[in-house]
N, CA, C and O of each residue as an XYZ file, in Angstrom:
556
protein
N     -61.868    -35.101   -192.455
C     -62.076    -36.494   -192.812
C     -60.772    -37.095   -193.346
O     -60.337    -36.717   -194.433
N     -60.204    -37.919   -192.694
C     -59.221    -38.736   -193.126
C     -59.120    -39.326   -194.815
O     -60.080    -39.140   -195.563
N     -58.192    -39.855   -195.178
C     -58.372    -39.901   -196.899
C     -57.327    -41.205   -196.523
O     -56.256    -41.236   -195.918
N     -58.192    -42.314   -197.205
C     -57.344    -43.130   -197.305
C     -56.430    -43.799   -197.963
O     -55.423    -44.424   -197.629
N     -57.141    -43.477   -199.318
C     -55.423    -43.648   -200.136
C     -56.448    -42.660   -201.444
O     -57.520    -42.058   -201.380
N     -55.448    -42.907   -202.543
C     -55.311    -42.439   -203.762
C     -54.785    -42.453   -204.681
O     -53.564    -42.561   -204.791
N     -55.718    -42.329   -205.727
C     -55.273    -42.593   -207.032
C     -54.872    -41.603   -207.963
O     -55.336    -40.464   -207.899
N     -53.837    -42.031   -209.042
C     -53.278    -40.815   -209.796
C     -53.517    -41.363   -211.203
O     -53.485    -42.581   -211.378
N     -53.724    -40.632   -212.082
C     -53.679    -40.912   -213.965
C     -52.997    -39.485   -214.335
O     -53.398    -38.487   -213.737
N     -52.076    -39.383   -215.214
C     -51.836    -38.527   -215.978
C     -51.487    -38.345   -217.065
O     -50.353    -38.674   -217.412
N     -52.162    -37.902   -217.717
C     -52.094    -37.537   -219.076
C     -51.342    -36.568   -220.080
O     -50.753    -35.628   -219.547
N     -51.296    -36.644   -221.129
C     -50.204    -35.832   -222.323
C     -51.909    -34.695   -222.595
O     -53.021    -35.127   -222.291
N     -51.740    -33.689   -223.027
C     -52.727    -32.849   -223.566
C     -52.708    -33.339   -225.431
O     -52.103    -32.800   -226.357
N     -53.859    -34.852   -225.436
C     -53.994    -34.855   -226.693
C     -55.429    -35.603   -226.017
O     -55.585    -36.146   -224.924
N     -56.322    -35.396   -227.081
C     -57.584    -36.271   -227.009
C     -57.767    -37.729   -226.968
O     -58.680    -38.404   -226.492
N     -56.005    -38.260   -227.965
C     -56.671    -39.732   -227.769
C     -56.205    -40.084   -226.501
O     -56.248    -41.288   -226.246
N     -55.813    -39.407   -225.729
C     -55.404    -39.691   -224.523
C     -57.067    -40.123   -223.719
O     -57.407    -41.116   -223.075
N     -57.543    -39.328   -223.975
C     -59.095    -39.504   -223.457
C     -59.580    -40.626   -222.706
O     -60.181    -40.766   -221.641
N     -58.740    -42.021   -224.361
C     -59.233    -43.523   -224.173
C     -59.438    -43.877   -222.736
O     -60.408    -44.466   -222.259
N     -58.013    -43.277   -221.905
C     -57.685    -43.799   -220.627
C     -58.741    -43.790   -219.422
O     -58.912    -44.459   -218.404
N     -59.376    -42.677   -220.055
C     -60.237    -42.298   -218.693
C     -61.025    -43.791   -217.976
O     -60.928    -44.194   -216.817
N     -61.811    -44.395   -219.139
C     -62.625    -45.151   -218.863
C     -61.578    -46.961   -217.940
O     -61.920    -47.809   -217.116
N     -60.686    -46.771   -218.510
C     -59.898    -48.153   -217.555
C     -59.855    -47.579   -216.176
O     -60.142    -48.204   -215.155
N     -59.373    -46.014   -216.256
C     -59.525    -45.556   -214.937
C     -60.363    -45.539   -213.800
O     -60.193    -45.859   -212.623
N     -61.573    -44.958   -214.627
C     -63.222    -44.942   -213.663
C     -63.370    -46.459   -213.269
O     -63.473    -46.645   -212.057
N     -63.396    -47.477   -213.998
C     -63.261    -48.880   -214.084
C     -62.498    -49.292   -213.095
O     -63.096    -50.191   -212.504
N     -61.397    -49.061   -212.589
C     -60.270    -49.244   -211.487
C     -61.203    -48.460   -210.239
O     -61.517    -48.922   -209.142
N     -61.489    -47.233   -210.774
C     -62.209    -46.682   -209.296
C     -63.206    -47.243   -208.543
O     -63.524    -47.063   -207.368
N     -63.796    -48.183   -209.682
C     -65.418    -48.545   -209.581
C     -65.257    -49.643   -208.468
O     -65.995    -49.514   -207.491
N     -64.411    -50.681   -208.488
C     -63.431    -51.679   -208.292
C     -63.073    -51.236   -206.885
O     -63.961    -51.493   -206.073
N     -61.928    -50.595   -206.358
C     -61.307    -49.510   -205.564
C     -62.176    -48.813   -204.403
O     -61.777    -48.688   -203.245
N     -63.419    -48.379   -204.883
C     -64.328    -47.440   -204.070
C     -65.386    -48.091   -204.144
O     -66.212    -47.654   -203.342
N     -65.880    -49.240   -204.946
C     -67.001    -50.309   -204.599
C     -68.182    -48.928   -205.029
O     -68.641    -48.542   -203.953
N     -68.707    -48.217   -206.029
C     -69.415    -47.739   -206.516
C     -70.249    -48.559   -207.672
O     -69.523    -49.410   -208.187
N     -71.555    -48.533   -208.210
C     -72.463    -49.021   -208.797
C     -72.453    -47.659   -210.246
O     -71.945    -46.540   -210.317
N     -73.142    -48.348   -211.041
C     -73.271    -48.216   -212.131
C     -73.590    -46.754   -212.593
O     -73.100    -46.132   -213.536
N     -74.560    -46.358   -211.665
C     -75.104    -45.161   -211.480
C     -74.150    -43.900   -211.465
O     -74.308    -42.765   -211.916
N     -73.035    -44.539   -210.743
C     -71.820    -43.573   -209.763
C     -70.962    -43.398   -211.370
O     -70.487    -42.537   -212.110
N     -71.115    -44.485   -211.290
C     -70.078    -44.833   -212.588
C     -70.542    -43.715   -213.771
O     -69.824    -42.746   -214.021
N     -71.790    -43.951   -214.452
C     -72.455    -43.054   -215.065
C     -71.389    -41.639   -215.233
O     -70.497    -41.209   -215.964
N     -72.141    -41.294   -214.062
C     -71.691    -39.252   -213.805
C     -70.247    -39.263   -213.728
O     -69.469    -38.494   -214.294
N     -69.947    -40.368   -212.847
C     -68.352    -39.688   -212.938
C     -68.100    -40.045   -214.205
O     -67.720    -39.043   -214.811
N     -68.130    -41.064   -214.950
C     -67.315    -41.077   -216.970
C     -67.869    -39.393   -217.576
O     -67.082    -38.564   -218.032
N     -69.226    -39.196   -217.455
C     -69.797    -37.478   -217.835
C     -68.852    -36.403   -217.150
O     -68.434    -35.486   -217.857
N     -68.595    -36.448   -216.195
C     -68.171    -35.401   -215.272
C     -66.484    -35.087   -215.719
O     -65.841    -34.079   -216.011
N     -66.208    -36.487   -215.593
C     -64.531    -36.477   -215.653
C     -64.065    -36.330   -216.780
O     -62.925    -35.867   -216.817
N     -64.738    -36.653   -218.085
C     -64.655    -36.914   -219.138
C     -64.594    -34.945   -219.560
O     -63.617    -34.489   -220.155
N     -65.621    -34.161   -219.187
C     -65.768    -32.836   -219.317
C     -64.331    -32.218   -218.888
O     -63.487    -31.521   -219.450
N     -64.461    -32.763   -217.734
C     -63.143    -31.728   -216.822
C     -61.945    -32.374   -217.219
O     -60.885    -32.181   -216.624
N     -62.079    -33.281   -218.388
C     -60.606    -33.461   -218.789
C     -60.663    -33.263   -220.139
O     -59.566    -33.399   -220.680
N     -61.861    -32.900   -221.106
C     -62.125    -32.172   -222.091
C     -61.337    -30.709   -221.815
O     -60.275    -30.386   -222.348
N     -62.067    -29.943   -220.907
C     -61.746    -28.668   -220.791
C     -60.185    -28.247   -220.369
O     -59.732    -27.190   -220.807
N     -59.324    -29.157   -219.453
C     -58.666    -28.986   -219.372
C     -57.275    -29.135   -220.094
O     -56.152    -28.891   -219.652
N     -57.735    -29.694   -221.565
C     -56.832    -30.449   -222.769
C     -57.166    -29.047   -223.591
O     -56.259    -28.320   -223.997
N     -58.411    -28.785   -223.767
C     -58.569    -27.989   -224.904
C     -58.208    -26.322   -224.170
O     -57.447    -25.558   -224.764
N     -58.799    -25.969   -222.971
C     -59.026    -24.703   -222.638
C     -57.323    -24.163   -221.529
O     -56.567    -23.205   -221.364
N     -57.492    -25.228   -221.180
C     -56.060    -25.011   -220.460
C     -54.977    -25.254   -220.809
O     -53.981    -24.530   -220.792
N     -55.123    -26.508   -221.222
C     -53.486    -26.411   -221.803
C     -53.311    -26.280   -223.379
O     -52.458    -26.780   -224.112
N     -54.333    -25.492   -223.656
C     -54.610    -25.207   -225.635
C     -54.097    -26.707   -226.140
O     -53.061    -26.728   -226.804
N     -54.639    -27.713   -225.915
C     -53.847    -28.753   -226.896
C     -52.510    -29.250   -226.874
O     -51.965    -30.179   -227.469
N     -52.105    -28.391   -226.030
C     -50.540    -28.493   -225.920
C     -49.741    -29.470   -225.806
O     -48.928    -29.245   -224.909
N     -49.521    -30.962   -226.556
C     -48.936    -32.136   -226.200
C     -48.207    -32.334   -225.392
O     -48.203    -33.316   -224.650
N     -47.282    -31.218   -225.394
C     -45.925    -31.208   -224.060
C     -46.729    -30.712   -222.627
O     -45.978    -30.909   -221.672
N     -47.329    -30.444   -222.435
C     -48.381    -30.586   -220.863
C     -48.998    -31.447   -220.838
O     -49.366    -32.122   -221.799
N     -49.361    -31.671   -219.118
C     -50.278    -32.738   -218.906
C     -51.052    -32.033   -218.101
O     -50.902    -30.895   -217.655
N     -52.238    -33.129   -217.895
C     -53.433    -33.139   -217.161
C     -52.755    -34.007   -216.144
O     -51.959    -34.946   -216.190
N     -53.467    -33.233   -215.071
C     -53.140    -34.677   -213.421
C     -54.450    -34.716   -213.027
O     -55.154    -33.743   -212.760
N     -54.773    -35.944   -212.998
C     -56.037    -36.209   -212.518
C     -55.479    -37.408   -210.815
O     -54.553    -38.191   -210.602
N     -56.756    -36.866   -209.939
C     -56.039    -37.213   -208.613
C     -57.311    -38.001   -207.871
O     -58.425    -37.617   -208.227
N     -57.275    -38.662   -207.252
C     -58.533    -39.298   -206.534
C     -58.400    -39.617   -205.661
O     -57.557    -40.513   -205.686
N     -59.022    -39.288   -204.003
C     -59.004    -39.449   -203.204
C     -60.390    -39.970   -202.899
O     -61.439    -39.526   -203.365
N     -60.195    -41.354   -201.731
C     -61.614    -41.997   -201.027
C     -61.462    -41.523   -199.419
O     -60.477    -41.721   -198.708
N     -62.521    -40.944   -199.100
C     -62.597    -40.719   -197.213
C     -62.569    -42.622   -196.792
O     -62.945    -43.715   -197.215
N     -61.983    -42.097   -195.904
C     -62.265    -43.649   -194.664
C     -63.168    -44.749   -194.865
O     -62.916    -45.924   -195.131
N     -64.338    -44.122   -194.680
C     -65.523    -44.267   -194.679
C     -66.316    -45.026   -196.391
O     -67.369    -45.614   -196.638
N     -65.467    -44.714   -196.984
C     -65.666    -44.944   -198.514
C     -66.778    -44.137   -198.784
O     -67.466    -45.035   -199.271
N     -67.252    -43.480   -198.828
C     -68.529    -42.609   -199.221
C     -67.899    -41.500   -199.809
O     -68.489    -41.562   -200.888
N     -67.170    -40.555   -199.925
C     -67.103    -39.390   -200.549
C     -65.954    -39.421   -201.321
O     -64.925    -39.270   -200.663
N     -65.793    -39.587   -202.658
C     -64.703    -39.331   -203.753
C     -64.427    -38.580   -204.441
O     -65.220    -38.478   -205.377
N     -63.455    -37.798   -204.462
C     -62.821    -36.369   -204.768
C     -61.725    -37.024   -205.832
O     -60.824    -37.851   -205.699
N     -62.166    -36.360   -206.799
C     -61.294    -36.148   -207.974
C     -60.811    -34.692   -208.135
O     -61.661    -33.884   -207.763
N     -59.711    -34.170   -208.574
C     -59.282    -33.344   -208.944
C     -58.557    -33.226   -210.449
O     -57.649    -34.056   -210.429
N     -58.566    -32.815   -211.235
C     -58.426    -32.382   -212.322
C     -57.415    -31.436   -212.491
O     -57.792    -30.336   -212.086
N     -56.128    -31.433   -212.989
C     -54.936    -29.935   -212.888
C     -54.654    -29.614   -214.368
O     -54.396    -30.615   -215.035
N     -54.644    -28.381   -215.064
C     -54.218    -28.867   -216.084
C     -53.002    -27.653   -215.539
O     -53.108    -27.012   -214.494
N     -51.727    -27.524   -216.642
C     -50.700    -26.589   -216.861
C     -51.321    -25.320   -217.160
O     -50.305    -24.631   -217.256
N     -52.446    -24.400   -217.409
C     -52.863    -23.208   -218.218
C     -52.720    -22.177   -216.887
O     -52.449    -22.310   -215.694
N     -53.066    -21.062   -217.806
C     -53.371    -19.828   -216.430
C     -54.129    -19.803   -215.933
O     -54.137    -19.062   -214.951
N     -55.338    -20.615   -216.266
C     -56.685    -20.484   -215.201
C     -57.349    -19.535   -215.766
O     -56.876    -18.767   -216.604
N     -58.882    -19.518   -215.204
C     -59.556    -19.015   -215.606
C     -60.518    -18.187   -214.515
O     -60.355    -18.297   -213.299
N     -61.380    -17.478   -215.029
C     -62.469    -17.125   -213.529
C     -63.794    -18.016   -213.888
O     -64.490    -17.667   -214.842
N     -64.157    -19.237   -213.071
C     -65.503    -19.835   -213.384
C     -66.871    -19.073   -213.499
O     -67.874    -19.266   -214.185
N     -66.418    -17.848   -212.281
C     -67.580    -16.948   -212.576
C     -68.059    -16.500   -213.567
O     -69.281    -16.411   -213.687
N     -67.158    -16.089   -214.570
C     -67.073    -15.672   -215.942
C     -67.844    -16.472   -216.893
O     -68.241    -16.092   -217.995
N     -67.979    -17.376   -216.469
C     -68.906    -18.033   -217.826
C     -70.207    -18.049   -217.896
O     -71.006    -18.206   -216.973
N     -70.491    -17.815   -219.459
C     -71.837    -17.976   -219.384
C     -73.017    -18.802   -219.157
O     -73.035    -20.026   -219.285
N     -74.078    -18.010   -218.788
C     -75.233    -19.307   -218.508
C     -75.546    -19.937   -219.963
O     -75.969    -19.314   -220.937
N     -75.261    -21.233   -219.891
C     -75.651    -21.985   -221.255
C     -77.455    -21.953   -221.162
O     -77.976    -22.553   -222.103
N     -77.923    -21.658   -220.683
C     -79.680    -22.074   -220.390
C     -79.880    -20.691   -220.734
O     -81.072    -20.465   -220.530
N     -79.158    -19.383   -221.264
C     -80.098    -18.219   -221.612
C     -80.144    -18.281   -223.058
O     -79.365    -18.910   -223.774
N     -81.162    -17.547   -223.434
C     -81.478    -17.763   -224.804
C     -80.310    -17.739   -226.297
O     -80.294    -18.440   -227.308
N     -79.535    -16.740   -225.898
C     -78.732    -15.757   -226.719
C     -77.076    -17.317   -226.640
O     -76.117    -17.451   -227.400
N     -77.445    -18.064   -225.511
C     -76.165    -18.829   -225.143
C     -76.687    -20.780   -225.801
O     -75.987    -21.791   -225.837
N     -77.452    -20.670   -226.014
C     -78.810    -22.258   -226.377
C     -78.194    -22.963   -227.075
O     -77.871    -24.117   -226.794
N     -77.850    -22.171   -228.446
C     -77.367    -22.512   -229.840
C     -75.577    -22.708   -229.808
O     -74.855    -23.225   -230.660
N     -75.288    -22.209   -228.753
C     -73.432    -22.652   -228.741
C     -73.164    -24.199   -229.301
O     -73.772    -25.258   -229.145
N     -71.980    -23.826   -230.017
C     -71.785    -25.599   -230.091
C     -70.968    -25.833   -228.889
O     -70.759    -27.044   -228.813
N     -70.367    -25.138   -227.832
C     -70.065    -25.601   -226.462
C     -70.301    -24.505   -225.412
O     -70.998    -23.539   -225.724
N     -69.781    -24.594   -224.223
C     -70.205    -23.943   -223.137
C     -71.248    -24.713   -221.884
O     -71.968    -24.057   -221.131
N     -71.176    -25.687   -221.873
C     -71.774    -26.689   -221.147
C     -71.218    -27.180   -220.213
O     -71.775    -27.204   -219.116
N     -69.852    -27.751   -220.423
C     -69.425    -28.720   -219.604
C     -69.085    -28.545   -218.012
O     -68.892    -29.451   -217.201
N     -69.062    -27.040   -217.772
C     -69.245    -27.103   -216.473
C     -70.404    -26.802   -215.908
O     -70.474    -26.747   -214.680
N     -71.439    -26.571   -216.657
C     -73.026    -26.608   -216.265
C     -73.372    -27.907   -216.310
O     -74.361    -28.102   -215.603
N     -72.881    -29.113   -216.970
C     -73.055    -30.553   -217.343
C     -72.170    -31.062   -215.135
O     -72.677    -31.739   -214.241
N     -71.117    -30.473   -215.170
C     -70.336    -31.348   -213.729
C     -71.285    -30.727   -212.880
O     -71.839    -31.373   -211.991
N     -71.528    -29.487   -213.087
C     -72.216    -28.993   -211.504
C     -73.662    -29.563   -211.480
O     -74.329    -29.416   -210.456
N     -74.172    -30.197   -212.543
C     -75.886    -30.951   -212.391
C     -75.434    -32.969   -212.040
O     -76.030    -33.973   -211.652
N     -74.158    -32.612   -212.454
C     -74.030    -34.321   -212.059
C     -72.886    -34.357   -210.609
O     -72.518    -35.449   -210.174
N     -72.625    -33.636   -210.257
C     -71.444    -33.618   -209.129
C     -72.421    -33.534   -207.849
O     -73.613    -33.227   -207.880
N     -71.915    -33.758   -207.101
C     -72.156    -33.306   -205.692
C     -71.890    -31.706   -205.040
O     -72.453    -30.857   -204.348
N     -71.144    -31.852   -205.477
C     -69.672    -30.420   -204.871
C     -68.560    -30.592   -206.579
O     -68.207    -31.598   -207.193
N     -68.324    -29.155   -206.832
C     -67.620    -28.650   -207.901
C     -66.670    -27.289   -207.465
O     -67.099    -26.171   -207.753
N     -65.534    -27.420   -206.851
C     -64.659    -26.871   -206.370
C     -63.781    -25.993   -207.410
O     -63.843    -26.611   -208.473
N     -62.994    -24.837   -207.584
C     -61.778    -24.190   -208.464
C     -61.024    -23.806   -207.256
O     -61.407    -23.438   -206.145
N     -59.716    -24.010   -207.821
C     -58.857    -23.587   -207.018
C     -57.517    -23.568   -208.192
O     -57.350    -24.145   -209.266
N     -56.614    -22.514   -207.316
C     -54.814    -22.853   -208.247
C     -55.348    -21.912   -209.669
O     -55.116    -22.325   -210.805
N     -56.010    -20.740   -209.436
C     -57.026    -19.307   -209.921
C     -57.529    -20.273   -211.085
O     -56.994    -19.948   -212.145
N     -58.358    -21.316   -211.213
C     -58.989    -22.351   -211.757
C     -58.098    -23.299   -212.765
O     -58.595    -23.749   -213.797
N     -57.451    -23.425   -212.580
C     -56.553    -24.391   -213.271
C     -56.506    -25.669   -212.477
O     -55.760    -26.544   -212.917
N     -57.196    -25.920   -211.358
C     -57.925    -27.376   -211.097
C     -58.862    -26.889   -210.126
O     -58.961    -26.047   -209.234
N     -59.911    -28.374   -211.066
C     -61.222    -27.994   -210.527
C     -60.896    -29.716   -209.149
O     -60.120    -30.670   -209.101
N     -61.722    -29.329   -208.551
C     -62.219    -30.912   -207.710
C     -63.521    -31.094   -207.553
O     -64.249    -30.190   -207.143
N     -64.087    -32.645   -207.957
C     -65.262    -32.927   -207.942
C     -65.603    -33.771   -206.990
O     -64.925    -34.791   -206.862
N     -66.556    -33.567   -206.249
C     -67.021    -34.685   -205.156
C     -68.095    -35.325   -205.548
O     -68.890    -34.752   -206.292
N     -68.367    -36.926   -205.023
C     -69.332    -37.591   -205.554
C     -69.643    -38.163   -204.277
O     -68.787    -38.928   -203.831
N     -70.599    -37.983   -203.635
C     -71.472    -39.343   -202.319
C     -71.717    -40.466   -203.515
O     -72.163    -40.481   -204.663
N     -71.062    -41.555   -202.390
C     -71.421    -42.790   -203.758
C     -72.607    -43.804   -202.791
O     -72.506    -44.089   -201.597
N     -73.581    -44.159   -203.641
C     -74.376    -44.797   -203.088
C     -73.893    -46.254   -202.764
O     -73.181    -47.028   -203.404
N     -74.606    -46.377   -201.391
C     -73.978    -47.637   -201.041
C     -74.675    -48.733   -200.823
O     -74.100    -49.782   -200.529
C-alpha cells in the first residue's frame, strides 16, 4: 500500500514534553479527516507508547528522544504511527498478563494491554525499541 505522506513529532525524554502529543493528534485529526472516536484511542494509545518509551526506554533520560512517525495509506483509511525511543529494547513477550490475579493490584503494567485493546494492529520491531500502531479510521 502506497503511503502518502507523513508526519513527524519529536520529543526530549521528559514528561512535560507529553503536552505536545495532543496539538499533534489534533493536526492528525485535521490531516487524515478522522472523527472523535479515532481521536479517542489514538490520544490513549499514543499517549501510553510515549509514556513507556520516556520512562522504560529511555529511563527519563532528557538527552534522548522519542520519534514519533505517522504515516496515511492512499486511500486514507489506515494510520500507522510508530513510536522509537533510544533504549535497548525489550522482549514484549515478556510481560506480564495484567488480567491475572497475582498482576491486578500493580500500580502499572497495562499500557501495552491498554494499545493492543484500542489498536487495530500493535507491531515491535528494532528488538522493541519501536513499537507501530495501526488504526482503520472510520469514515
Amino acid at each position: 500500500m502506497p503511503v502518502s505522506e507523513t508526519k513527524k513529532l519529536i520529543l526530549d525524554s521528559k514528561f512535560e514534553e507529553m503536552e505536545r502529543l495532543e496539538p499533534y493528534i489534533t493536526e492528525l485529526k485535521s490531516w487524515a479527516q478522522f472523527g472523535d472516536d479515532d481521536f479517542g484511542r489514538i490520544m490513549l494509545t499514543l499517549s501510553e507508547a510515549v509514556n513507556n518509551a520516556i520512562m522504560h526506554g529511555n529511563e527519563e533520560d532528557p538527552s534522548k528522544q522519542v520519534i514519533i512517525e505517522t504515516t496515511l495509506n492512499d486511500d486514507n483509511e489506515l494510520l500507522k504511527i510508530s513510536v522509537e525511543d533510544e533504549g535497548d529494547g525489550f522482549d514484549p513477550d515478556s510481560l506480564p498478563d495484567p488480567l491475572k490475579d497475582e498482576n491486578l493490584m500493580n500500580e502499572g503494567g497495562r499500557g501495552v494491554y491498554l494499545i493492543k485493546q484500542y489498536a487495530d494492529e500493535l507491531e515491535f520491531s528494532q528488538n522493541g525499541s519501536k513499537v507501530t500502531i495501526s488504526y482503520q479510521l472510520d469514515k
